[in-house]
FILUMKE-625399 format. One record per atom (N, C-alpha, C, O): residue number from 0; residue in three letters; atom name; x, y, z. Coordinates in nm, 3 decimals, padded with zeros to 5 digits, always signed. Example, Ala and Ser with C-alpha at 12.3 -4.5 7.8 and 13.67 -1.06 7.14 Angstrom:
num, residu, atome, xx, yy, zz
0, ALA, N, +01.319, -00.569, +00.780 .
0, ALA, CA, +01.230, -00.450, +00.780 .
0, ALA, C, +01.320, -00.330, +00.780 .
0, ALA, O, +01.424, -00.332, +00.846 .
1, SER, N, +01.285, -00.225, +00.708 .
1, SER, CA, +01.367, -00.106, +00.714 .
1, SER, C, +01.290, +00.003, +00.787 .
1, SER, O, +01.341, +00.114, +00.804 .
//
This chain:
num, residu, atome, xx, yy, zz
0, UNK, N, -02.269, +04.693, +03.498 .
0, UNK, CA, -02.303, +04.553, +03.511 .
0, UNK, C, -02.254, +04.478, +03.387 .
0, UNK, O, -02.267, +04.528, +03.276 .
1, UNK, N, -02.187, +04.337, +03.409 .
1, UNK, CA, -02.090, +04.281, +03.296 .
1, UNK, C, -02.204, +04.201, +03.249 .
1, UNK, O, -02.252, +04.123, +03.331 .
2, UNK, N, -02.251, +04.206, +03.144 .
2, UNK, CA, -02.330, +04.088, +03.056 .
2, UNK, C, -02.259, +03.938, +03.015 .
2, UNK, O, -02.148, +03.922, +02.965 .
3, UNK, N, -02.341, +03.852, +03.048 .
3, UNK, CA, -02.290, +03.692, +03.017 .
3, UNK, C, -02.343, +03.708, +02.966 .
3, UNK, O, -02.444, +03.778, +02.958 .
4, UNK, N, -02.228, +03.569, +02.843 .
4, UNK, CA, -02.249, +03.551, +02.687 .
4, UNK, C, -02.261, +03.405, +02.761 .
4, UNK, O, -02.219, +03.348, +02.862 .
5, UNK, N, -02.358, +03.377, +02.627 .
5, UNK, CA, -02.434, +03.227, +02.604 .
5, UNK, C, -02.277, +03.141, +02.620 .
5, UNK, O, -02.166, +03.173, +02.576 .
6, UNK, N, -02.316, +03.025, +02.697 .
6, UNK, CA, -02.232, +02.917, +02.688 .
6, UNK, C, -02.215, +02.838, +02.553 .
6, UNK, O, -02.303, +02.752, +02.546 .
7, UNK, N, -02.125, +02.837, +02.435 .
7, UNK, CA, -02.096, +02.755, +02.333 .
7, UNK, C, -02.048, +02.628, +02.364 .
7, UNK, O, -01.951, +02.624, +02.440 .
8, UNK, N, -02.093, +02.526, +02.322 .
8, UNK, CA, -02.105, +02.426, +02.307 .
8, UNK, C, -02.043, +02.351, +02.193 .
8, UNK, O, -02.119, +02.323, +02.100 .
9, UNK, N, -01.876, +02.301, +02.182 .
9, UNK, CA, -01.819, +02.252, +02.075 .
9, UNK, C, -01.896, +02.113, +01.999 .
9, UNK, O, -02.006, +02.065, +02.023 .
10, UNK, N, -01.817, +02.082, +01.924 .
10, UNK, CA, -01.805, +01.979, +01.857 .
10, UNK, C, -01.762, +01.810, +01.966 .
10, UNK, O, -01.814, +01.699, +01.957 .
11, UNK, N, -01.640, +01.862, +02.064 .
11, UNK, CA, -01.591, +01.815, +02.086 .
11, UNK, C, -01.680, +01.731, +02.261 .
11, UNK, O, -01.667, +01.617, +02.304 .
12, UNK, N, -01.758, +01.842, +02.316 .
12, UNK, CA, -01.858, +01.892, +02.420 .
12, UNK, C, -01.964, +01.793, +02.383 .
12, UNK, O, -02.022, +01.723, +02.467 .
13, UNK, N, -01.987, +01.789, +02.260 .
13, UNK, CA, -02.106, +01.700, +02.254 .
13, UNK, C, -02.073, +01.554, +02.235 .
13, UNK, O, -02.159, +01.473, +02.271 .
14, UNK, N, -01.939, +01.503, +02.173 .
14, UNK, CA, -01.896, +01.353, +02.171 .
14, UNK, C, -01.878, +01.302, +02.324 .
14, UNK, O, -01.924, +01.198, +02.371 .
15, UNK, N, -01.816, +01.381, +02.375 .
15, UNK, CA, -01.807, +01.373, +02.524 .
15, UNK, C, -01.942, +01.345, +02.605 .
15, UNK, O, -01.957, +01.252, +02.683 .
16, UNK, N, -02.033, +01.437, +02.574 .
16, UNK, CA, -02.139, +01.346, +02.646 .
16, UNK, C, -02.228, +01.289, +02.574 .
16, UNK, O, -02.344, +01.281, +02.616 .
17, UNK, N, -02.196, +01.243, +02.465 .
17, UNK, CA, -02.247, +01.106, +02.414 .
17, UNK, C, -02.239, +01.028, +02.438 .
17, UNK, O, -02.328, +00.943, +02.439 .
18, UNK, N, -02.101, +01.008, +02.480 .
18, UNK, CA, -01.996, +00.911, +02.481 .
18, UNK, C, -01.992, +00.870, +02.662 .
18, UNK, O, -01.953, +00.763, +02.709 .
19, UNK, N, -02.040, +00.979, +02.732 .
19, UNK, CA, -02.082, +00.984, +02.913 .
19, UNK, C, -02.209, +00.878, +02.915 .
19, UNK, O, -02.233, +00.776, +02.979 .
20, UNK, N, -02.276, +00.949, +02.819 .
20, UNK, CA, -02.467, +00.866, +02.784 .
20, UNK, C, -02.461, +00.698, +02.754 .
20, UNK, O, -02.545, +00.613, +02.782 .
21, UNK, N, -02.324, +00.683, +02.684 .
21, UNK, CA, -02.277, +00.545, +02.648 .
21, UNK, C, -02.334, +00.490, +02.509 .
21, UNK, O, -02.357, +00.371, +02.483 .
22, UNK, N, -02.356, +00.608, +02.418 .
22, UNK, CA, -02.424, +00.578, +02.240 .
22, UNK, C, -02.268, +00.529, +02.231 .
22, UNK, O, -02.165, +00.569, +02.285 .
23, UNK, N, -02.300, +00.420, +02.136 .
23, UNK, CA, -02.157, +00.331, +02.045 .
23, UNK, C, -02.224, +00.369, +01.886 .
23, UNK, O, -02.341, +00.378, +01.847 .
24, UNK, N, -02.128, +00.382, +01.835 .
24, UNK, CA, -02.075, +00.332, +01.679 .
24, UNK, C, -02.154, +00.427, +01.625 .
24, UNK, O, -02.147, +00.537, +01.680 .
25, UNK, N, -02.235, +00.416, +01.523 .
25, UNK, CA, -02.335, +00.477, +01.412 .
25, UNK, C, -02.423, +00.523, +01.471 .
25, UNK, O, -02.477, +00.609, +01.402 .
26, UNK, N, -02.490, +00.509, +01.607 .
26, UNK, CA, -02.619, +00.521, +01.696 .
26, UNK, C, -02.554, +00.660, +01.758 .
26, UNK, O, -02.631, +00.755, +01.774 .
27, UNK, N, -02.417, +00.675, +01.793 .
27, UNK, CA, -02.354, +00.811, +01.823 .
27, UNK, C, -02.279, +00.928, +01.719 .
27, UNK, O, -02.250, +01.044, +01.748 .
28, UNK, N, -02.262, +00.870, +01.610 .
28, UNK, CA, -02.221, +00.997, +01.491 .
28, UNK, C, -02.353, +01.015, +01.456 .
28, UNK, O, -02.381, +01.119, +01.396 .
29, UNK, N, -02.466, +00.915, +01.488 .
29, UNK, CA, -02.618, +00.956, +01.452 .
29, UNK, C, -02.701, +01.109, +01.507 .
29, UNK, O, -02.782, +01.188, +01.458 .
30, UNK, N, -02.627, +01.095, +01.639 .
30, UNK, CA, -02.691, +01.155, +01.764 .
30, UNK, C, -02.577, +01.261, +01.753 .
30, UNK, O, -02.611, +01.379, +01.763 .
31, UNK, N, -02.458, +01.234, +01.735 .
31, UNK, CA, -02.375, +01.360, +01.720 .
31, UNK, C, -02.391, +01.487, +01.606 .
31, UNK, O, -02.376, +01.608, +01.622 .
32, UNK, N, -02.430, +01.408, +01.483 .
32, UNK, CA, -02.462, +01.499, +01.371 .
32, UNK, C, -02.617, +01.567, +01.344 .
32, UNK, O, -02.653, +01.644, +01.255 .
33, UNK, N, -02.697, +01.506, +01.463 .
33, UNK, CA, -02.795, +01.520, +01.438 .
33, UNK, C, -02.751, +01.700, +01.572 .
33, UNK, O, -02.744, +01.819, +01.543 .
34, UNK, N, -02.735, +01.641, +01.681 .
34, UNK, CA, -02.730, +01.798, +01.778 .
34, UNK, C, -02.602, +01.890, +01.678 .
34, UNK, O, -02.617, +02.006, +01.641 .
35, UNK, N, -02.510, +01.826, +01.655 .
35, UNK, CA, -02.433, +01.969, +01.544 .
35, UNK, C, -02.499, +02.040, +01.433 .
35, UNK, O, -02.463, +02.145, +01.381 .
36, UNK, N, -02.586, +01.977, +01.407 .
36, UNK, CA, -02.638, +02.039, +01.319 .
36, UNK, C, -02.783, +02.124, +01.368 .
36, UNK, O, -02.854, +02.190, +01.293 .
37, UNK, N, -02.794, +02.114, +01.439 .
37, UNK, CA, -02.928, +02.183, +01.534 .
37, UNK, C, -02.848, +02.275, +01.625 .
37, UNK, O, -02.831, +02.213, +01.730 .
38, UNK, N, -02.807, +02.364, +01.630 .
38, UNK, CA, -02.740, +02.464, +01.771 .
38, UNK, C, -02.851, +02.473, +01.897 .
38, UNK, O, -02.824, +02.449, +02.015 .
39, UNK, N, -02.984, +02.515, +01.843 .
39, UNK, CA, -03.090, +02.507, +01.941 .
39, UNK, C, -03.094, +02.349, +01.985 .
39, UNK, O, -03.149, +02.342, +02.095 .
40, UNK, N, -03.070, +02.271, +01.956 .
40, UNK, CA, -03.092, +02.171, +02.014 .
40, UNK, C, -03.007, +02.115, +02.098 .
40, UNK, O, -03.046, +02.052, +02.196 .
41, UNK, N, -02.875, +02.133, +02.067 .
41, UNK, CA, -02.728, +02.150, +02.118 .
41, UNK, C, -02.749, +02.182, +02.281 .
41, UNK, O, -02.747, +02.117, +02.385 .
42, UNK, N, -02.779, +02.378, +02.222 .
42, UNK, CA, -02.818, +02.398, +02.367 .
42, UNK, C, -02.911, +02.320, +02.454 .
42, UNK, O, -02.862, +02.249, +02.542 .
43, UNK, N, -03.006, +02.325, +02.442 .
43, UNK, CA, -03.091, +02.258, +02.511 .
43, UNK, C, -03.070, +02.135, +02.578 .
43, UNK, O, -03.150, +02.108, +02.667 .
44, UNK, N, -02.968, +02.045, +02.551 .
44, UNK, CA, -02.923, +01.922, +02.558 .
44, UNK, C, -02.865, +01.973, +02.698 .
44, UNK, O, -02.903, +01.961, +02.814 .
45, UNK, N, -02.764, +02.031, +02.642 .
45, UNK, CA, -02.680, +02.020, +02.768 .
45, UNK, C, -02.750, +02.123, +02.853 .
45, UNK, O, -02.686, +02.139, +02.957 .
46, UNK, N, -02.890, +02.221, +02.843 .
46, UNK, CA, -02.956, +02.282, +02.966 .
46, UNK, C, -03.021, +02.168, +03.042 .
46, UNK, O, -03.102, +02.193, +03.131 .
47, UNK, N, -02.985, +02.032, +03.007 .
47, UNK, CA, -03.075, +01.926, +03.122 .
47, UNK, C, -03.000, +01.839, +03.166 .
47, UNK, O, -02.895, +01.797, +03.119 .
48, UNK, N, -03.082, +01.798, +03.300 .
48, UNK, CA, -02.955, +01.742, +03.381 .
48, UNK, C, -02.943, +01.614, +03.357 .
48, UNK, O, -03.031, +01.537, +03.319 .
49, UNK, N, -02.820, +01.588, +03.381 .
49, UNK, CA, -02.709, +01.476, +03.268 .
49, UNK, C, -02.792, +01.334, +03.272 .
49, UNK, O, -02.791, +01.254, +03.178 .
50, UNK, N, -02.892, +01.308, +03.443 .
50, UNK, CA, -02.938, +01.212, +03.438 .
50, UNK, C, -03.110, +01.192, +03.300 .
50, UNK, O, -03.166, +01.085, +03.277 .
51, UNK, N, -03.139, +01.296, +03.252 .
51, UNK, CA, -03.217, +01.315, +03.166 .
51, UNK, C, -03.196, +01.338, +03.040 .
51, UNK, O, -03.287, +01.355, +02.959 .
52, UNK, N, -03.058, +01.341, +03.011 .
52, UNK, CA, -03.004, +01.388, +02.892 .
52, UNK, C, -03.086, +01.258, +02.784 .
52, UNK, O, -03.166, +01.307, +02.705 .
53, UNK, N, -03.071, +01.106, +02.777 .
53, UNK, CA, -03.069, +01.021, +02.715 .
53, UNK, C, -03.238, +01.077, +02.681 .
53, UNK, O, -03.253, +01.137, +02.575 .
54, UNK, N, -03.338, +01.061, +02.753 .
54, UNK, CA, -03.431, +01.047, +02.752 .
54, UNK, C, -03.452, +01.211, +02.634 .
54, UNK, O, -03.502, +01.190, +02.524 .
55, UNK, N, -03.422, +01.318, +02.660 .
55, UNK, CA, -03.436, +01.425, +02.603 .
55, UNK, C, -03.410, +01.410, +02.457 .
55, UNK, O, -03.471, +01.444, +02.355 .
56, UNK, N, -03.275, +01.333, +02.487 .
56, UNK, CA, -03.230, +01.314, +02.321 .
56, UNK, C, -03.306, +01.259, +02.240 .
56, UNK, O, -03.325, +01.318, +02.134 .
57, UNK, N, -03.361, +01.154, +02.261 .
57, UNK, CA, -03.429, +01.040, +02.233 .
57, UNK, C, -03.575, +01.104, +02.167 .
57, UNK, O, -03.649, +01.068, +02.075 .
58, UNK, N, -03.574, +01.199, +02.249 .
58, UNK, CA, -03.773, +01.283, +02.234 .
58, UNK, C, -03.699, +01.364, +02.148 .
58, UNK, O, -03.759, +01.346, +02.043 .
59, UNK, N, -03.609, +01.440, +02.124 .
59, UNK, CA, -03.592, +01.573, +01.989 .
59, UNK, C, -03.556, +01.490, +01.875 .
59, UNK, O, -03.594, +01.533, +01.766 .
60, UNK, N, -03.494, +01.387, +01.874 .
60, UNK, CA, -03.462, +01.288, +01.792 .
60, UNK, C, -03.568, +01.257, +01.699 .
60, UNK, O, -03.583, +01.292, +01.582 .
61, UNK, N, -03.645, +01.178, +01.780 .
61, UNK, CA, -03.772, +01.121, +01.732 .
61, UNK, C, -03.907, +01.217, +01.675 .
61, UNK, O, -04.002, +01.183, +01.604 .
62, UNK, N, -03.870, +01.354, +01.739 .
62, UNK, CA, -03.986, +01.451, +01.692 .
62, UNK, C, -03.938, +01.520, +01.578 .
62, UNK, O, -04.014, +01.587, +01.509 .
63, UNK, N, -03.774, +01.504, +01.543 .
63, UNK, CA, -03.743, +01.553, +01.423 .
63, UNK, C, -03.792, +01.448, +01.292 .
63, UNK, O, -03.783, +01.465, +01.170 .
64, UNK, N, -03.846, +01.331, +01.373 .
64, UNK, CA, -03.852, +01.226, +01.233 .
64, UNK, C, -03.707, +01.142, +01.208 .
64, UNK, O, -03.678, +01.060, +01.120 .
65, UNK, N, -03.635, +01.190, +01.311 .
65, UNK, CA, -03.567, +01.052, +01.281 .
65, UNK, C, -03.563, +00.879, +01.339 .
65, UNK, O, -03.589, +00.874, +01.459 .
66, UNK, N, -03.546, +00.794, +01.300 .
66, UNK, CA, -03.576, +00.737, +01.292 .
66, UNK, C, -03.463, +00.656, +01.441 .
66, UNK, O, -03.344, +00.683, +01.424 .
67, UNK, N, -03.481, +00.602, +01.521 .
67, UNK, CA, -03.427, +00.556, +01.666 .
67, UNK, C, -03.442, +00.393, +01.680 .
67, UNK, O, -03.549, +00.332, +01.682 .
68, UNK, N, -03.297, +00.330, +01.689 .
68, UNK, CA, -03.292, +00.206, +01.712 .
68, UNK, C, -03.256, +00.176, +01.853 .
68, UNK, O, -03.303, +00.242, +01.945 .
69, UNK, N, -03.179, +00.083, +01.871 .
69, UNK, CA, -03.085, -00.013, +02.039 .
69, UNK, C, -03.017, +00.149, +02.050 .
69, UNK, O, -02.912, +00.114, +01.997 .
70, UNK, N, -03.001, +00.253, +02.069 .
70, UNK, CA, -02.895, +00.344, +02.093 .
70, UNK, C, -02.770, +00.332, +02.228 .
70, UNK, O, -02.663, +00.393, +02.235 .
71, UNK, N, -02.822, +00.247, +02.310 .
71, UNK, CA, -02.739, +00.283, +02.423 .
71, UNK, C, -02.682, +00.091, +02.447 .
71, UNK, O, -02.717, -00.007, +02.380 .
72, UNK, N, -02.585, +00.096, +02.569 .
72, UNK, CA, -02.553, -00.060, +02.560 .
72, UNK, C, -02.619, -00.067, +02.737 .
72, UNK, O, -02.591, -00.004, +02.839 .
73, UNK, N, -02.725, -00.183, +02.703 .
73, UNK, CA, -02.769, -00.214, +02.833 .
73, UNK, C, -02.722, -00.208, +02.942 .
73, UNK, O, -02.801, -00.218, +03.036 .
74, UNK, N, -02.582, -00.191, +02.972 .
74, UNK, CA, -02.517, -00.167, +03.087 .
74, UNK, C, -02.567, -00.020, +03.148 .
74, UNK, O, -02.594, +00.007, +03.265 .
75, UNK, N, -02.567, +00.031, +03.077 .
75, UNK, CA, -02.532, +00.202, +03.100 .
75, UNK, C, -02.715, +00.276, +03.121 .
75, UNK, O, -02.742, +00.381, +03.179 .
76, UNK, N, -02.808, +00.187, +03.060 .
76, UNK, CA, -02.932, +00.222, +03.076 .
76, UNK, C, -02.950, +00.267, +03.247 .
76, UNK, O, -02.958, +00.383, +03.287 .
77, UNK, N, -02.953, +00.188, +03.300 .
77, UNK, CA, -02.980, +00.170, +03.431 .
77, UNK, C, -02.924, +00.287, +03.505 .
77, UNK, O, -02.983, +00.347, +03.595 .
78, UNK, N, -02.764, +00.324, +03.445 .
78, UNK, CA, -02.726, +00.423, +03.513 .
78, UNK, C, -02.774, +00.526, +03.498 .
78, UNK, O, -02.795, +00.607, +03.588 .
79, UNK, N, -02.801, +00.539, +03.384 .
79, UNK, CA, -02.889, +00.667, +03.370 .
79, UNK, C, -02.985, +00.722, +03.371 .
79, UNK, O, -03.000, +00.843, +03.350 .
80, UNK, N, -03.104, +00.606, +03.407 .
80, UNK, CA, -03.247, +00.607, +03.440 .
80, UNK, C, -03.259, +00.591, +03.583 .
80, UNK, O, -03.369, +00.614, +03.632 .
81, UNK, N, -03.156, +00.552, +03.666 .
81, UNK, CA, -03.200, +00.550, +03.793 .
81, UNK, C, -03.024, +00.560, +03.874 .
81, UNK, O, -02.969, +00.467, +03.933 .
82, UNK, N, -02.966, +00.704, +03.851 .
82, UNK, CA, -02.870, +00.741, +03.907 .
82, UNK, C, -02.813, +00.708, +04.097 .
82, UNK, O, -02.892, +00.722, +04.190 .
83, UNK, N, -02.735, +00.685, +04.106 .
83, UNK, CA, -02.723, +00.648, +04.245 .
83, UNK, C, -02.650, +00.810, +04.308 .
83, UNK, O, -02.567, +00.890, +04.266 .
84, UNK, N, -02.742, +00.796, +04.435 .
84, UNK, CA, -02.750, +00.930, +04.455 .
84, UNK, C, -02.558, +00.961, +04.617 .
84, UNK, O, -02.531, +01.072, +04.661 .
//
């Protein structure tokens, strides 16, 4: 029986769905350096589904003590709180 290895998760993996989530400017190298530098958190991000991702981020974010402003651009809220199916 062949053993699976953990899915890695680049650098590049996580701008990408930052950048899906719709974080701009400083609010996304915020959110980017904050999951690169956490691997457990990394993972975990991308173990939830994409329409929950914002909301997830937002809660490990904030329970690390950091500190959370406007992160997303009002357009993109909507899409991602209430996905069209």
């Amino acid at each position: 029986m062949q053993q699976s290895r953990p899915r890695i998760y680049s650098e590049s993996d996580v701008w990408d769905m930052l950048t899906e989530l719709g974080l701009v400017g400083s609010f996304r190298m915020q959110c980017y350096q904050f999951l690169c530098e956490n691997e457990q958190k990394k993972r975990q991000i991308f173990g939830i589904p994409p329409e929950m991702r914002l909301d997830a981020l937002f809660h490990f974010m904030t329970a690390a003590g950091v500190r959370l402003g406007d992160m997303v651009l009002p357009e993109n809220i909507h899409h991602y709180r209430n996905p069209k199916i």
